[in-house]
Legacy VTK file of the C-alpha trace (Angstrom):
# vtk DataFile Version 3.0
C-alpha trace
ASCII
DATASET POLYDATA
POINTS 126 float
0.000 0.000 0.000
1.520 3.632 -0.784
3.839 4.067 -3.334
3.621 6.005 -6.638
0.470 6.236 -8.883
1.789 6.314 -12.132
-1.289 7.710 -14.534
-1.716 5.769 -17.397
-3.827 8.514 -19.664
-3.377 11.671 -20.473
-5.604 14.879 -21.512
-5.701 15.912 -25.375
-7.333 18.633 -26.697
-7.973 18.605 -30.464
-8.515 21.342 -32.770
-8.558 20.012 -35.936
-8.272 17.118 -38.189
-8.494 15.109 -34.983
-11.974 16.073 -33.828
-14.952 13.586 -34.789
-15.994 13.468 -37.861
-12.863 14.628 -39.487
-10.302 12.312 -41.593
-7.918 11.557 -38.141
-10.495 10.945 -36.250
-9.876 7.402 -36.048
-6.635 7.825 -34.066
-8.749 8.141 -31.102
-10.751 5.148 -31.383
-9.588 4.183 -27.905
-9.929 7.510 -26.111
-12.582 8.537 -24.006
-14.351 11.809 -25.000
-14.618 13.932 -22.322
-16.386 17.191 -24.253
-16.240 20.116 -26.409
-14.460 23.118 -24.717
-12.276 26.183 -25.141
-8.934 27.331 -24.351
-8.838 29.641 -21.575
-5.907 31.632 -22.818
-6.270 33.252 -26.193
-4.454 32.100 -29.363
-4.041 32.162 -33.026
-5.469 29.996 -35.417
-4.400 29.597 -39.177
-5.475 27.248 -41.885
-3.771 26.346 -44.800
-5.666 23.057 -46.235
-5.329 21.807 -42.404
-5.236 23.863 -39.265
-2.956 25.396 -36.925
-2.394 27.000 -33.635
0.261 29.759 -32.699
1.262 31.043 -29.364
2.471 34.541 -29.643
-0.575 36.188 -31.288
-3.385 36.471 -28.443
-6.877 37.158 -30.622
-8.858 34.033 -29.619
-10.267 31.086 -27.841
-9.317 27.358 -29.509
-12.247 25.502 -30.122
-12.163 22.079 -30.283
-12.707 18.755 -28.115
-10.960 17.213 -25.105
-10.227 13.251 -24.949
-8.380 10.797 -22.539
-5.804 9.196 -23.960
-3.465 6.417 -23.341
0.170 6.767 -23.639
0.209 4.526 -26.688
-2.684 6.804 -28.914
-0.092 9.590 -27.505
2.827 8.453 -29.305
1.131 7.848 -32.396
-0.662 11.136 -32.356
2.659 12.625 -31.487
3.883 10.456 -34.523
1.754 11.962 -36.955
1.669 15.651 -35.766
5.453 15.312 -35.851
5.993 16.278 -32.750
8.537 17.942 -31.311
9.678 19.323 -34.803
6.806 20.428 -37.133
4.054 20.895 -34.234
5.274 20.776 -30.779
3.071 20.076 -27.696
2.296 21.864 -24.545
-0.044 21.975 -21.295
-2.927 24.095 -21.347
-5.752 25.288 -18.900
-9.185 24.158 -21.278
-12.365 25.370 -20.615
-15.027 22.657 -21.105
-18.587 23.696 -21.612
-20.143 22.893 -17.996
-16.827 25.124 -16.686
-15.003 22.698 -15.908
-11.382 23.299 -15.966
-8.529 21.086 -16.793
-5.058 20.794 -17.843
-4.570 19.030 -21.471
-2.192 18.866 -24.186
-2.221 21.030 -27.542
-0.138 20.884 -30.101
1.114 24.479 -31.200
2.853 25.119 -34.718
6.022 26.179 -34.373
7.191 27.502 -38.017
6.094 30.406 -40.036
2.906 31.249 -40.807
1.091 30.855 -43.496
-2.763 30.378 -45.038
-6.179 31.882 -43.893
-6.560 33.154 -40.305
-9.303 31.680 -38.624
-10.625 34.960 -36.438
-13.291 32.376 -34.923
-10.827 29.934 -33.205
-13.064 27.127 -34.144
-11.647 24.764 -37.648
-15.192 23.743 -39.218
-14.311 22.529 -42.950
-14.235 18.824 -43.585
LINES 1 127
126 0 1 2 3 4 5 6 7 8 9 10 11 12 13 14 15 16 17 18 19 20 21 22 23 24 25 26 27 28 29 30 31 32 33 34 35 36 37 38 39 40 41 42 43 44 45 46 47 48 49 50 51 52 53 54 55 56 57 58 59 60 61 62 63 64 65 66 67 68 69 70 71 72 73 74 75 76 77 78 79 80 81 82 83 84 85 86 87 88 89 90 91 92 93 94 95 96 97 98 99 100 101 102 103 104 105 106 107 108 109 110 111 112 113 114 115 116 117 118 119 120 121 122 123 124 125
């Protein structure tokens, strides 16, 4: 009795290709979907045939959808959004729609920008 919990998920909020219904969807066939929600900080969203999320412009809220993951889905995901180099992820504080607040992954672009901005914060195109 004691000892160290290790946790065996992890919180992933999606913004994109990711959420249900669009073409990645399927990498989350094992996660748990927890709800839609917000980020609580404000960011910047571009498109340019897929979307993307920058840190250092603060216009709006990310839209999107928060899972539990396993580490596994986690690698893979990490796999395809190629991260640490092309997208890199990072903690933040989402807002989900009954208020609830909690601490999940996003993946933020890290390289130029380029394509549409998305004022709303919310990627809707299939």
């Amino acid at each position: 009795k004691g000892g160290v919990y290790w946790m065996k998920s992890e919180l992933l909020f999606v913004y994109g290709t990711l959420k249900r219904g669009f073409g990645n969807h399927y990498y989350l066939k094992d996660a748990i979907f927890l709800g839609r929600g917000r980020t609580k900080e404000r960011y910047a969203m571009y498109e340019l045939s897929i979307p993307y999320v920058v840190k250092d412009e603060r216009v709006s809220h990310i839209v999107g959808e928060v899972y539990e993951v396993g580490r596994d889905t986690l690698k893979r995901i990490d796999m395809l959004e190629g991260h640490p180099f092309a997208y890199k992820r990072e903690r933040v504080v989402v807002v989900l729609e009954d208020g609830t607040e909690v601490s999940a992954w996003l993946y933020f672009w890290e390289g130029c920008k380029r394509g549409n901005f998305n004022e709303s914060g919310e990627y809707k195109r299939l």
